[in-house]
C-alpha positions as CSV (number, residue, x, y, z in Angstrom):
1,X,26.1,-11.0,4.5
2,X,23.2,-9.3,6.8
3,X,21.4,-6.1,5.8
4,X,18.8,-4.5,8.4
5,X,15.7,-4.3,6.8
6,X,14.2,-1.1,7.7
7,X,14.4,1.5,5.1
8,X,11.5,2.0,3.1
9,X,7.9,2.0,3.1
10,X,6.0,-0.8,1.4
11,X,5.1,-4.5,2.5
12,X,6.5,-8.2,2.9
13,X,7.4,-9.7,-0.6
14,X,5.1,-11.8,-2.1
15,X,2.5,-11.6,1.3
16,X,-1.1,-10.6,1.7
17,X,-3.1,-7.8,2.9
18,X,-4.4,-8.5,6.5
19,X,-7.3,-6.5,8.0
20,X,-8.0,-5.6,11.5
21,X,-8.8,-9.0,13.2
22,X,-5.8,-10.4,11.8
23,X,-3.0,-7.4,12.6
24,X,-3.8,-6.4,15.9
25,X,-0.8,-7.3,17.6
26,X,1.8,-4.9,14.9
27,X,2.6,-1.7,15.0
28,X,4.2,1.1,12.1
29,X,6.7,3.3,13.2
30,X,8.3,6.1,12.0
31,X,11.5,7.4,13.7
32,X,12.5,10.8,12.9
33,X,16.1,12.7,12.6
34,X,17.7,15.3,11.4
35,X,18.9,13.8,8.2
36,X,16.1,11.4,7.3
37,X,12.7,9.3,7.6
38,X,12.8,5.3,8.7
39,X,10.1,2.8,8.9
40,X,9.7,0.2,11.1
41,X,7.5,-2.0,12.7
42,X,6.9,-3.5,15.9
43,X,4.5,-5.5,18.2
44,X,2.5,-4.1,21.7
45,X,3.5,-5.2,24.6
46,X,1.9,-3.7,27.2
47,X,-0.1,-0.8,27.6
48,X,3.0,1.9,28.3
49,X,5.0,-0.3,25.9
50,X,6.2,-1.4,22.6
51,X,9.0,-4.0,20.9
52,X,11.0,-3.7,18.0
53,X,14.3,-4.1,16.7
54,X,17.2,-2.2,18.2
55,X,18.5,-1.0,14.9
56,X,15.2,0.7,14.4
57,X,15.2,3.5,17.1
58,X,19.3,4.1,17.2
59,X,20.0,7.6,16.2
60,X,16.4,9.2,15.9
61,X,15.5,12.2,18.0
62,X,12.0,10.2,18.3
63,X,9.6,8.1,17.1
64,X,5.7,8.2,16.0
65,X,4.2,4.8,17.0
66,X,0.8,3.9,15.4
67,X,-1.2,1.2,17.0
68,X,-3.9,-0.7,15.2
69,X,-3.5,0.9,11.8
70,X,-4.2,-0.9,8.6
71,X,-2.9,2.2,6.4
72,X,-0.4,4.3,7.6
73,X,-0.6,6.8,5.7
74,X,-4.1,8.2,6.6
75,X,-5.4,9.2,10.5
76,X,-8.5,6.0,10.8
77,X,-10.8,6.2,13.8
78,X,-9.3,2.9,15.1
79,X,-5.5,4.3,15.0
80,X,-3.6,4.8,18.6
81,X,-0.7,7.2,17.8
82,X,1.8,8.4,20.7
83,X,5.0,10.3,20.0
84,X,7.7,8.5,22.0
85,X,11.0,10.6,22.8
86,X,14.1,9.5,22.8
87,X,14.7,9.2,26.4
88,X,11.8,6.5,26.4
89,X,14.1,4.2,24.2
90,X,15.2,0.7,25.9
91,X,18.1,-0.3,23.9
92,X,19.6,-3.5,24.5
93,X,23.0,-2.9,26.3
94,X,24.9,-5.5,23.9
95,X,23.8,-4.7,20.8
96,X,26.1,-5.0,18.3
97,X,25.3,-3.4,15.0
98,X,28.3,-5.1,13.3
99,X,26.6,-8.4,12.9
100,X,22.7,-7.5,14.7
101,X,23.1,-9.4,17.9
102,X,20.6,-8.6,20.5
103,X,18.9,-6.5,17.9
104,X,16.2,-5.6,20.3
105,X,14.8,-2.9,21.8
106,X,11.5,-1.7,24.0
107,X,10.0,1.9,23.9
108,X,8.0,3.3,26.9
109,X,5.0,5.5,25.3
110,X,3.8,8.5,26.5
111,X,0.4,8.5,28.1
112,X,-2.5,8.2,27.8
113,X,-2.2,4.4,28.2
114,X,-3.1,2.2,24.9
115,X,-6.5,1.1,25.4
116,X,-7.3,-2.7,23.7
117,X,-10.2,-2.6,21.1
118,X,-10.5,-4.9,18.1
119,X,-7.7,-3.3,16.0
120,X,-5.5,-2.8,18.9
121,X,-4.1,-6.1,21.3
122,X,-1.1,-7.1,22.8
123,X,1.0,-9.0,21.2
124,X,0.9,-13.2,22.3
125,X,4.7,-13.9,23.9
126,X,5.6,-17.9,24.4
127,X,5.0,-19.0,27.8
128,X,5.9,-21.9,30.2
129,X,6.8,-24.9,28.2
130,X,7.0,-22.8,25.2
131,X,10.3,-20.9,26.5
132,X,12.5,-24.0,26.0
133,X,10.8,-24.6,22.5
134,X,13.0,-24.1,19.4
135,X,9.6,-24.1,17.2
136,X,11.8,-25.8,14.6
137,X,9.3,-27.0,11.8
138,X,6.3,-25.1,13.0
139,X,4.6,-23.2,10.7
140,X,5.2,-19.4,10.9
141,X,4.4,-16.0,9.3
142,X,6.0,-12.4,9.4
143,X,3.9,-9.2,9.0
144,X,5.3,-6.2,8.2
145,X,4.9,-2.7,6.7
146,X,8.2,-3.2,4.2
147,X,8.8,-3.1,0.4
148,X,7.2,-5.6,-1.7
149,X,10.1,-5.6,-4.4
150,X,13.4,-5.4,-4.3
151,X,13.9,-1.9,-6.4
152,X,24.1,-15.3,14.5
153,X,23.8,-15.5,18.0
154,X,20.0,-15.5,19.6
155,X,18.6,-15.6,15.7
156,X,16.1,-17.2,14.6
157,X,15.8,-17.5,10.6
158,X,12.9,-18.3,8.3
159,X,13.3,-20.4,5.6
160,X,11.7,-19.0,2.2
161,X,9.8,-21.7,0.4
162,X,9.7,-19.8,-2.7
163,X,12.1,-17.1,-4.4
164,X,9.2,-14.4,-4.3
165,X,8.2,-14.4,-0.7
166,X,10.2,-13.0,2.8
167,X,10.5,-10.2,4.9
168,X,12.1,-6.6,3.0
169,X,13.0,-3.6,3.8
170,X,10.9,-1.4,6.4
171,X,9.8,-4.8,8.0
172,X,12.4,-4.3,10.9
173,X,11.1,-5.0,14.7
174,X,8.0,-6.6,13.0
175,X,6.4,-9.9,14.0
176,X,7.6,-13.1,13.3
177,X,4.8,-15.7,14.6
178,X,3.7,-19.1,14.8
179,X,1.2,-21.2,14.8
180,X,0.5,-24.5,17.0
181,X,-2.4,-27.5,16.2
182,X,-5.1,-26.8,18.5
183,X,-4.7,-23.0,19.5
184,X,-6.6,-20.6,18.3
185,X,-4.0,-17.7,18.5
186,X,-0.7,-17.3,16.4
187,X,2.7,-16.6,19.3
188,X,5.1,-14.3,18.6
189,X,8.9,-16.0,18.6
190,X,10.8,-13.3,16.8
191,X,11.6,-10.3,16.1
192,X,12.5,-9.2,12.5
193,X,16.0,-8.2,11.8
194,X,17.4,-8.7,8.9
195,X,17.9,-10.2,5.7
196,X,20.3,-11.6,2.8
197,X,22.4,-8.3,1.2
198,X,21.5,-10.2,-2.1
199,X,18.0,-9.2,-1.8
200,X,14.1,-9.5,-0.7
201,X,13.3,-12.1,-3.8
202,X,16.4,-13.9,-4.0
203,X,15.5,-16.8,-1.6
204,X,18.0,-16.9,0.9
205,X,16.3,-16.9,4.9
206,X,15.4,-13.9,7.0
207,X,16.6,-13.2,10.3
208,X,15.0,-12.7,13.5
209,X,15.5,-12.2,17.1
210,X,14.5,-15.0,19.4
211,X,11.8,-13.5,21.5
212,X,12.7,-16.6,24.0
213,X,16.4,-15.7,24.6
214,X,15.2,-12.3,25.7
215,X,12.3,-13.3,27.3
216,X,13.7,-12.1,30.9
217,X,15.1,-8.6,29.6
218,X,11.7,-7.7,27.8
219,X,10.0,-8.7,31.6
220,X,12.7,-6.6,33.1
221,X,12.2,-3.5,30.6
222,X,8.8,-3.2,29.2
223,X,7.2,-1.0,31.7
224,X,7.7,2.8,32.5
């Protein structure tokens, strides 16, 4: 059974704190309505645009995006923050929230533009030969701003080498990435979506969308 995993407001189980250099490419958001407070994350796309996971956005009025933060919860010089309405949400048209299908979704920020510093990139998509790759066996790691406990179609899923470690709650639309011998720079392949019902620490894979599959609908709906 699949649960989205974007409800509260910690980090990925068993992970490790990343600083600046290393988390340039994901975002935090927060998406506001009338009955309660979500987290989510989410990768930079371009300058007018972010990614994330479609379940995120559905249902909020809008949605505070904070690029190149290391802690959320406090305004740092480095922070980008933009306030993106609700009519600036790109929703996939077949999303099915029954069993996350096309659980994607692109928001066109306000302006001004993002401007690329040290703490603030876009994220690295596959290209050319890497769009027909099934990265099967290639190392990988999700970020995320989601709890660190546990108080289908076009999916990608990570397997969990140990019981304690995965993607949780409030790591939705975050960055699933991987990493190839001889390249410098980690490639984003997915897009975090959910995980087992059973839990953050009970083992079983997460779930991501395949940034591949949709590589022709984020072209077609990342800019303003």
């Amino acid at each position: 059974m699949k649960s989205p995993v974007n409800v509260r407001d910690r980090r990925i189980v068993g992970g490790v704190k990343l600083f600046h250099t290393a988390i340039h490419t994901k975002l935090p958001f927060t998406f506001n309505s009338v009955v309660v407070l979500v987290l989510c994350g989410g990768s930079v796309l371009t300058i007018r645009s972010v990614l994330t996971a479609a379940h995120c956005p559905i249902g909020s009025s809008s949605t505070l995006v904070i690029a190149g933060a290391h802690n959320r919860n406090v305004v740092e010089a480095n922070q980008q923050r933009r306030t993106v309405p609700s009519s600036g949400y790109r929703i996939h048209a077949n999303y099915n929230p029954s069993n996350l299908n096309n659980d994607i979704a692109v928001l066109i920020t306000p302006t001004p533009n993002f401007a690329w510093t040290t703490a603030g990139q876009p994220t690295r998509r596959p290209t050319g030969a890497q769009l027909s790759d099934l990265f099967v066996g290639d190392r990988s790691r999700a970020t995320g701003w989601g709890r660190v406990t546990n108080t289908g179609q076009h999916q990608l899923s990570s397997e969990t080498a140990q019981s304690n470690q995965g993607t949780c709650n409030g790591d939705s639309g975050g960055v699933l990435s991987v990493e190839r011998p001889g390249h410098a720079q980690w490639v984003q392949v997915g897009v975090t979506s959910f995980g087992a019902a059973a839990g953050c620490v009970a083992g079983f894979p997460s779930g991501f969308a395949r940034m591949t599959h949709f590589d022709a609908w984020i072209n077609a709906n990342q800019n303003p």
